[in-house]
Structures are given as structure tokens and as C-alpha cells.
N, C-alpha and C positions, 0 to 999 in steps of 0.2 A: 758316371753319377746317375743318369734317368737310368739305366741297366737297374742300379741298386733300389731307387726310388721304388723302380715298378714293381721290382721283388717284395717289397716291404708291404706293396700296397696290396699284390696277389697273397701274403701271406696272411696279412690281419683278413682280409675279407674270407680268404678259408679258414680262417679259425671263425669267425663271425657266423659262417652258416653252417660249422660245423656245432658250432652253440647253440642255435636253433634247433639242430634238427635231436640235440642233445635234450630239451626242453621237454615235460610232459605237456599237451595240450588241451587246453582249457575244454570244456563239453560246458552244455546246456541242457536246462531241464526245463517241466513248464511246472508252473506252481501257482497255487492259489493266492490272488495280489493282495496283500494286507498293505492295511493302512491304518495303524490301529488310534492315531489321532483322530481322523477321519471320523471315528466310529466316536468318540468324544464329541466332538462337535456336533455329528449328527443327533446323537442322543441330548445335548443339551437344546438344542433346536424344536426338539422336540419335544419335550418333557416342558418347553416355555409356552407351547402349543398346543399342549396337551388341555382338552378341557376336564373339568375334574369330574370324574363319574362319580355318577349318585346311586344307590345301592336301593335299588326297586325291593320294598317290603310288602311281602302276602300274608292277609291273614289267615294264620293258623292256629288249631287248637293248641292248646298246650297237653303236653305229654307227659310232662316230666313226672318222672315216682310213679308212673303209671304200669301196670304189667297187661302184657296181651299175649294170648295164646299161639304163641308163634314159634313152638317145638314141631318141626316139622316131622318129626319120627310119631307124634300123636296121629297124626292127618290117617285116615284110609284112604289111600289111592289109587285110582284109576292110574292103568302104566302111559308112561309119556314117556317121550324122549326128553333131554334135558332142553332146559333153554337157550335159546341161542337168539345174538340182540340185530333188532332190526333197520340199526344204524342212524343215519340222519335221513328217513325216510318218513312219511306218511303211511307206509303198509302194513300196521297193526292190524287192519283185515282181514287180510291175508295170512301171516303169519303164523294169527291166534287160529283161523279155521282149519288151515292146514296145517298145523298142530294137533289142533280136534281131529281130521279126519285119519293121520298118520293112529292116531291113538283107534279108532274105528278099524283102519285095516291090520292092527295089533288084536284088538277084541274080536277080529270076528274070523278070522284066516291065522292067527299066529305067526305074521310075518312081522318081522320090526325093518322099516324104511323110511330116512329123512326127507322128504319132498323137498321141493324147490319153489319158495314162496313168492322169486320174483320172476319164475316164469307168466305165475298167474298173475303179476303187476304188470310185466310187457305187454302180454294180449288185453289185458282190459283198460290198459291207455289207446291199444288200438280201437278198441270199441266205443271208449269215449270220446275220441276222436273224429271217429265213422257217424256215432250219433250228434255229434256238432257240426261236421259240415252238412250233415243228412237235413236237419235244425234251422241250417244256416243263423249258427250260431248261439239259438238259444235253447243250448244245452248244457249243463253244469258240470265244467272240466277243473279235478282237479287232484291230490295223489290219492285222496281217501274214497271208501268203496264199503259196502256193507258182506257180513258176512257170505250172505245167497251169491255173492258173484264168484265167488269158488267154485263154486259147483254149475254155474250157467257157464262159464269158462271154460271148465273141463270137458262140459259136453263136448263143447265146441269142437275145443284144441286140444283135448287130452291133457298130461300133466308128465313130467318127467322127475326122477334124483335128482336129490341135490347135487351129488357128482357130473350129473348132467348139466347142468345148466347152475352156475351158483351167483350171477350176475356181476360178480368181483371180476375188477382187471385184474393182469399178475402185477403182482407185489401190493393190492389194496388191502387194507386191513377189515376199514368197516363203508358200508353202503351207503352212498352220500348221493342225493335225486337231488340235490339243488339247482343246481346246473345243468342238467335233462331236462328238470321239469320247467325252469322257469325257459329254457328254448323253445319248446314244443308249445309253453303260453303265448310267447312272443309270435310264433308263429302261426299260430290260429288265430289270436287278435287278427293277424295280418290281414289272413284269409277274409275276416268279416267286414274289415276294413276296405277292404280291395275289394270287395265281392265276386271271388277267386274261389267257385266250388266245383274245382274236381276232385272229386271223392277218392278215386285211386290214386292220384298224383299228392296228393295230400296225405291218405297211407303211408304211403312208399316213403314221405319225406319222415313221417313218424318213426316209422320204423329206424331208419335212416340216421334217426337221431338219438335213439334208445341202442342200437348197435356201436353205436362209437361209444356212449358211456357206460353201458352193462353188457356188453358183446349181442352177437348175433343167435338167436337160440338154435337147438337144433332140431333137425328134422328128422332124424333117427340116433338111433345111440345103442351102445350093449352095457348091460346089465348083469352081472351078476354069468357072464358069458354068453350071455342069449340076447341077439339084436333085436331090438323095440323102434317103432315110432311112438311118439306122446299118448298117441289112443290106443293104440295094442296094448299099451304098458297098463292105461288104465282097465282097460278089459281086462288082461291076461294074468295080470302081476296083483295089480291092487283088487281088481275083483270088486270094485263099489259102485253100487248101480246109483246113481247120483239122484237117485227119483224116490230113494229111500229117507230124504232126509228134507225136516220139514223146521218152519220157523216161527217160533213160538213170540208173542209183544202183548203186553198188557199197557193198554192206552185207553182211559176214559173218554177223550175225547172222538173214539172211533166207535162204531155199534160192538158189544162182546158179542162172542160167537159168529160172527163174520169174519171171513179175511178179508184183509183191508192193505192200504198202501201205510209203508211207515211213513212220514211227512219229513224228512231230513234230509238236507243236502246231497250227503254221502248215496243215500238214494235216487241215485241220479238218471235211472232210468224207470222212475217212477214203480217198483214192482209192489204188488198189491196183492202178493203173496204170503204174508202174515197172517197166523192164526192169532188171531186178539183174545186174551179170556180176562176176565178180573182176576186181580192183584192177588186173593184170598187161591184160583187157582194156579198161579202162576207159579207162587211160592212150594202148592203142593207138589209138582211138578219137577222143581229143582231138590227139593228133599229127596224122594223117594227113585227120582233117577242115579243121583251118585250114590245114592243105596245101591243100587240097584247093578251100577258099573257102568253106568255111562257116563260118559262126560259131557260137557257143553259148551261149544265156542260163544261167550256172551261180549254183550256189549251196551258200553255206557258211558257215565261222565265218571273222569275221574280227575277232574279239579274243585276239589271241595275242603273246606276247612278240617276235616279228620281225615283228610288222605294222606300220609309223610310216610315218604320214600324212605326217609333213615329207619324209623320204625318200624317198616313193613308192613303198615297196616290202615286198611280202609274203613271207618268207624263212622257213627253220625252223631256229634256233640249233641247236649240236651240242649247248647242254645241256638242249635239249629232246630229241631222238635226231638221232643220225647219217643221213646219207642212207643210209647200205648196208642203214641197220635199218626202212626205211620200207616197211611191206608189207602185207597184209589184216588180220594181227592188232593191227599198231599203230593203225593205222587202225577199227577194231572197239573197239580197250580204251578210247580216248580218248571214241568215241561216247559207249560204257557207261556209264563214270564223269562222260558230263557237261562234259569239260574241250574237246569238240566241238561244238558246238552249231549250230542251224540260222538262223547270224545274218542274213545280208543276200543279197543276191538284185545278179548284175553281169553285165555280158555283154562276153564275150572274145571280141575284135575282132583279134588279133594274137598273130604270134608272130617271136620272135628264136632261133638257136641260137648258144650260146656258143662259146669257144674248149677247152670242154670237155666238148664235145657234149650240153651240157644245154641243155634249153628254158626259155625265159623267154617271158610270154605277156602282152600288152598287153591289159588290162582298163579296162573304159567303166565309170564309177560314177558314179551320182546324188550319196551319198551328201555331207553337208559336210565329213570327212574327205578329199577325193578333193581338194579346194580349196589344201590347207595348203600344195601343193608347186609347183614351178614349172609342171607341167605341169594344167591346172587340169581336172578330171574323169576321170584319169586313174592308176592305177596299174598297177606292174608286179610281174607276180606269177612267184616261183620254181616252176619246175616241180615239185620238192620240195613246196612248199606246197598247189599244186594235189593232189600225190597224198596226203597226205595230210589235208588241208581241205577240201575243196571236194568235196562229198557227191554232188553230181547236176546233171543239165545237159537242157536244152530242146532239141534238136535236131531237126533235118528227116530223117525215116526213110531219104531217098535217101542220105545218107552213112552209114548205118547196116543198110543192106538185108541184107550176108551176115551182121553181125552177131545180125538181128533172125531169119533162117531158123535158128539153131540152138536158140532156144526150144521147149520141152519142152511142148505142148500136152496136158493132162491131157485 
């Protein structure tokens, strides 16, 4: 009887793990946890805590049924490379002069090459940085810079492609300094705080911090097959003697005919290198050079009631003043009080004249307002606007030679 029992029992259990081993077996994956309740609750949690936004209104002109000269196939243009946008950055300065200059080394050598606008942003945090601990702190650090520091930068450091240096990590789309720059604030506060000035150790931390969010730049590179550093490239390649090129400001409240310091932030290393003339030549000036073929890196305010991004066009309402009244003193009162300001930095690649023998001037913009409109980088600006907005302008000395001999040398 146990004989049979055990039989029975050795039988089921070989059939049992011959079941088993009969069985497909189960496998694992990894997967992303949903919880799609979760996400209900969350959202109603939120949405009870949500406080209600209120929808910030600017005044603006009104536009509407209005037509503005803004066929861009009218425009006579200086060549430029296309636009391209300058992200969530401060470096309109940049951008627009190295824009301008790319278009200079098109006019005057017939090479066409895209620079790299935030190489010249990397070194000139370094310098603003150098001149704050130099200061011991009271130096004005911050992303914006005026057109001339293109060119003081370049001495320095030379300038590379944009294939060289384009300050995107891989896989970024657009250039976002939030988070660099408010670091490198946080960190200088420190320094002033602490009274912590070593000037090299301070650098190196700058740099340090610009390399993790815009890479490291480099120190040589090939081009086109032929190996460069930044200054050979600018000797060899671009061929721009940087001492060629001079900056033009129409400001009442400075002596005309003297150069003088622009009085604005962005000026931040106080240069005093501005040729100042009245308003009546400044204007001539901007005429007859994009006559002429040149262009101009300018810069100004460009938050004003006839400025709309959808419309593409910078204009100045009558009930801001008339055109007849636009002259050195309006131009001057507006500085004063502020309602002028030293906003963004563009480079004027064209011009149209009306049917009413006024200028209208095709302007290159980084900026993401420049987007909103059909024509995408692109605004058209009133000559009105221009005279009285648009503070100062980067230009090549050759269009400005008789202008420049009636300078007053003390």
C-alpha cells in the first residue's frame, strides 16, 4: 500500500513540474507610472489655488484700416544675412552689430560669413566682471552692452563662425541667459558682500559659469579648411580693421561736435567715444549712407505706443507729437524724463521713400517681437521714428569722413 501511495505521489509531482516547466514565463518591462486619477486631483487642487491672472494692458495706437509701407520687395537693400533670433537673452547688441559688421565684411571683401554673437557676449561678461571686481563693485553688471563693444572685444579676443562657437547645448533650440546670468549676479553680489577681490579667481569662476551653460569657446578652429585662432580669423579671413569704424549720437544735452560719453547704463564702461552732432545732421547722415550702401547697427527705445510687433511697424502717433514738432529739443525732453530709453540694439539694412517724400527704413531684428508679423525678423521703421528714437548708430568712418573733419579737437 505505501509502495502504491509513493507512486502516486512521485507521479503527480512529475507531472506538476513537468507543468511548470511547460508554462511560458512571465518577463518584465519598465514603464512610465501612470496614475491618471492622480492627475485629476492634482489638477483640481490646483486650479482651487490658482489665483486668477489679470491680463496686463499697454497702451497702444490704434492701427486698425491703417496701411504702412511694408512690401518688403519695395525696400533697397544693403545684403545681409537673414535673421536669426536672439532667444531669451539680453544681447540685441550684439547680434544687431555683428549683423552690421557681417554685412561690412560682404561690402567690402565679397565674402558672406555668419559670426557668432555670443562669443562676443562670453568675453564681455568677462570684462564686466573684471571691471566690478577691479571697482570693487561699483560697476554696472548686467546682459546689455552697447554697440562699440563689438569692436573693443574683437581687438582683444578676436571673433570666430558661428559654426565655431554657437553657444547652444546639443539638443537647445533657443538661447536662454536666465539662469547664467542671474548666477554669475548671485555671485558677484557675494564677492562685494564678502569683500572677496581676487580678480583671477573670480574670472575663472565666470568663465566657469558661462561654460556649463553656453559651452566652453574655443581657442582655435578650421574654417573653411584652413585652421584659425579668433584673431587670425579676424585679420586673415574678415579683414576688418576695427579702427575703421566710428559712432555716431545726436544728444542736446552733450556739447555738438565734441565726442562725448553716451550717459546710459548699457554704457557701462563709460566710453566717450561718440561723435554727437544735431539732429538736422544726424538724420543727414542716415539718408545718404543707405544710399550710399551702407548700413548701420542703431540703437534705441523701442517701447512706444506706435511700435506693434503684429504690424511690423515703428511709427510716432500725432498724440505723441506731430512730425513738424520732431526736433533736438523733443528729442532731448523725452531722453530727460526717461519716456526715451536705451532699449534694444537693430541693424538698418534698407530703405523706401514714400509718396510723400518720407523715409521708411527696413530694419534686421533678433528680437522675438520681430516674429509676430508676416515678415519674420523684420521691421519697418518710420523715419519720424527713427528721428526721434533711435539715439545712435555704428557706422564705417568712410561714409562719414566730411562729417567727422568738422570735429572740434580741444
Amino acid at each position: 500500500m505505501r509502495k502504491i501511495i509513493l507512486i502516486l505521489i512521485l507521479s503527480f509531482l512529475s507531472g506538476y513540474v513537468t507543468n511548470i516547466t511547460a508554462q511560458n514565463r512571465d518577463k518584465g518591462k519598465m514603464v512610465v507610472y501612470k496614475n491618471e486619477f492622480w492627475q485629476v486631483i492634482k489638477k483640481g487642487i490646483e486650479d482651487f489655488n490658482k489665483k486668477p491672472v489679470v491680463q496686463k494692458k499697454t497702451f497702444k495706437m490704434d492701427m486698425t484700416g491703417m496701411k504702412f509701407p511694408t512690401d518688403i520687395t519695395k525696400y533697397k537693400q544693403v545684403w545681409h544675412l537673414s535673421p536669426i533670433s536672439q532667444g531669451n537673452t539680453g544681447t540685441c547688441w550684439s547680434y544687431s552689430t555683428t549683423s552690421f559688421y557681417e554685412s561690412e565684411v560682404k561690402r567690402l571683401h565679397n565674402k558672406e560669413v555668419r559670426l557668432s554673437p555670443i562669443w562676443t557676449a562670453y568675453w564681455e561678461f568677462v570684462e564686466k566682471a573684471r571691471r566690478f571686481v577691479q571697482r570693487r563693485g561699483d560697476s554696472y553688471f548686467a546682459q546689455g552692452s552697447e554697440g562699440n563693444a563689438v569692436a573693443r572685444i574683437w581687438k582683444k579676443y578676436g571673433v570666430v563662425p558661428m559654426e565655431a562657437y554657437t553657444g547652444l547645448l546639443p539638443g537647445q533650440k533657443f538661447h536662454d541667459h536666465s539662469k547664467m546670468f542671474a548666477e554669475m549676479k548671485s555671485y558677484l553680489d557675494g564677492l562685494k558682500k564678502s569683500n572677496a577681490w581676487n580678480e583671477e579667481e573670480a574670472i575663472e569662476t565666470i568663465k566657469a559659469i558661462m561654460n556649463h551653460y553656453i559651452g566652453t569657446p574655443p581657442a582655435e578652429f578650421t574654417f573653411k579648411g584652413k585652421k584659425y585662432t579668433p584673431k587670425s580669423f579676424l585679420k586673415d579671413f574678415l579683414q576688418l580693421n576695427m579702427n575703421d569704424y566710428v559712432e555716431i549720437l545726436s544728444l542736446k544735452e552733450k556739447p555738438y561736435w565734441k565726442q562725448v560719453e553716451y550717459p546710459v547704463p548699457d554704457n557701462w564702461w563709460h566710453s566717450d567715444e561718440y561723435y554727437n552732432v544735431p539732429l538736422d545732421v544726424y538724420m543727414q547722415i542716415i539718408k545718404k549712407s543707405i544710399r550710399d550702401g551702407y548700413s548701420m547697427a542703431i540703437g534705441g527705445d523701442v517701447s512706444e505706443a506706435g511700435y506693434n510687433s503684429h504690424a511690423e511697424v515703428a511709427v510716432v502717433p500725432t498724440f505723441d507729437i506731430p512730425s513738424q514738432y520732431i526736433d533736438d529739443n523733443a528729442r532731448q525732453f523725452r531722453f530727460s524724463n526717461g519716456s526715451t530709453t536705451d532699449d534694444h540694439g537693430i541693424h538698418l539694412v534698407g530703405y523706401y521713400m514714400d509718396k510723400n517724400g518720407k523715409d521708411w527704413y527696413l530694419i534686421k531684428d533678433s528680437g522675438s517681437g520681430s516674429r509676430n508679423g508676416k515678415h519674420k525678423g523684420y521691421y519697418f521703421y518710420s523715419e519720424d521714428y527713427v528721428k526721434l528714437k533711435i539715439m545712435g548708430f555704428t557706422i564705417n568712418k568712410n561714409a562719414v569722413k566730411d562729417i567727422l573733419k568738422k570735429f572740434k579737437v580741444d
